[in-house]
Structures are given as C-alpha cells and as structure tokens.
N, C-alpha and C positions, 0 to 999 in steps of 0.2 A: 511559401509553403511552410506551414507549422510544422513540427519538429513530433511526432508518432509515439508517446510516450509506453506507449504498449512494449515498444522495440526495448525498452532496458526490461522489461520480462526477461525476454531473451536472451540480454546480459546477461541476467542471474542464471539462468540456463544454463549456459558456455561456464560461465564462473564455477557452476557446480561441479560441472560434468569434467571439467577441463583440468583438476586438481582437487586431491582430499585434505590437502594445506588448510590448515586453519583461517587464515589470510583468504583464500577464495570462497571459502566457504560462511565465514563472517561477512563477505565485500557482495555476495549473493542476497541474503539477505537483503541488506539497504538495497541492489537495483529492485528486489521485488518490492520492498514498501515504497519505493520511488512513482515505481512502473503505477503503482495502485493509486497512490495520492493525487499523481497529478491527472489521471484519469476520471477519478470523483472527484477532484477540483472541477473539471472540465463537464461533468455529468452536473456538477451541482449551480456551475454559474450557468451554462446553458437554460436549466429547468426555473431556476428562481430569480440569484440577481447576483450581478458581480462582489466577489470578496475584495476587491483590490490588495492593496500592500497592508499584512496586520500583523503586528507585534510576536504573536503566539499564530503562529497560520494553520498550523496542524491542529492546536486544540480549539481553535474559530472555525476550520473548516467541519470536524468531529459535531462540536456544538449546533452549528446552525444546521446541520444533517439532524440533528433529535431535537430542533425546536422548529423546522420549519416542515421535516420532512416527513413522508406516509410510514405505514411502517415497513414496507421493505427498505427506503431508505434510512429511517432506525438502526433495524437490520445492517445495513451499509454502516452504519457509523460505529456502529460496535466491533464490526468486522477488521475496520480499517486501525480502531485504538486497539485492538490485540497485534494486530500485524504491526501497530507502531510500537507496543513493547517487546515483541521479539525484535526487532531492529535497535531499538535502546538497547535490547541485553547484548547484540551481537556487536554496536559499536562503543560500548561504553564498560562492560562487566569483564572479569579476569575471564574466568569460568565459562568456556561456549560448550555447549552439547549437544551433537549431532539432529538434537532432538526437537531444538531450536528452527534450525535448517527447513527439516520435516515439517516443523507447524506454520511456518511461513509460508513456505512452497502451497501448503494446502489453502490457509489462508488465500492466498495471494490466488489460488482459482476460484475459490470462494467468491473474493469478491469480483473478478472478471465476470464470472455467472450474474451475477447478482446485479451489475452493471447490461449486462446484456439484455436481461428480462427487463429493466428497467426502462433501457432504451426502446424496447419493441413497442 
C-alpha cells in the first residue's frame, strides 16, 4: 500500500493548531507544500508520463505542468511555485510572518481543489 500523501495536510494541520511557536508554524508550512507536490506529482505522472529521479524535481515537475499541461493544470503549476516560495521563505529566511502560514494554508486548498476538479 502507497503511503496517502494528503495525510501530511494534516500534519500541517496539527502543527498549526498544536503551537504558535515559530518552529511549528514554519514546520507547517513545508508538510503543506509536501502534501501538495507529491499529490501533483502523482496527478501528473498518472495523466502524462513518469518524471522519474531529476536533478531540480520541483522545478521539472512546475515546468512540465505549463508545457505539457491544459490550462487548469497551468493553473496547477503556478499554484504549486507560489506555495513552493512560501515554503523557501519558511525554511530558509530569518524573518517568518504569520502571513506566510495564512497564504500557504490557502494555497494549499487551492491546489487540493484544483486537483480534485481535475481528477473528476
């Protein structure tokens, strides 16, 4: 049985709710841009053709979403590089702001949506 990548949403979830610690709330972010990638990994090798092992994965998986895909999945790939720079700011910048958190989280429905209509 594959492993539910939906299920670190979740994390981020628990992370959130579970402390206002800077620490959980930067560590929230990454499970949602987790949760999200490897879901549109999983949407996008299903629908076209496997990525295998590449060098830059995120910005291969990004890319081949806006050369191969419709424009909802466009959509999807824009979705997913914003949600990958909130996650850069949250594990790599001094400076985190709440605000961060917030545009993630939303993101990160965003693209579940976006994924859903997709698959229908």
């Amino acid at each position: 049985m594959s492993f539910d990548w939906k299920e670190f949403h979740d994390v981020g979830v628990h992370l959130e709710s579970h402390s206002s610690a800077e620490a959980y709330q930067r560590s929230a972010v990454g499970r949602y841009y987790y949760s999200c990638y490897h879901c549109v990994k999983d949407y996008f090798e299903k629908k076209h053709f496997p990525l295998g092992f590449q060098d830059r994965p995120h910005e291969t998986l990004i890319s081949c979403l806006n050369t191969f895909g419709n424009d909802d999945e466009i959509d999807l790939a824009e979705a997913l590089s914003k949600l990958r720079r909130y996650r850069n700011k949250a594990d790599y910048y001094q400076g985190f702001r709440n605000n961060i958190l917030r545009n993630a989280k939303k993101t990160t429905n965003d693209i579940h949506s976006l994924l859903k209509n997709l698959e229908n």
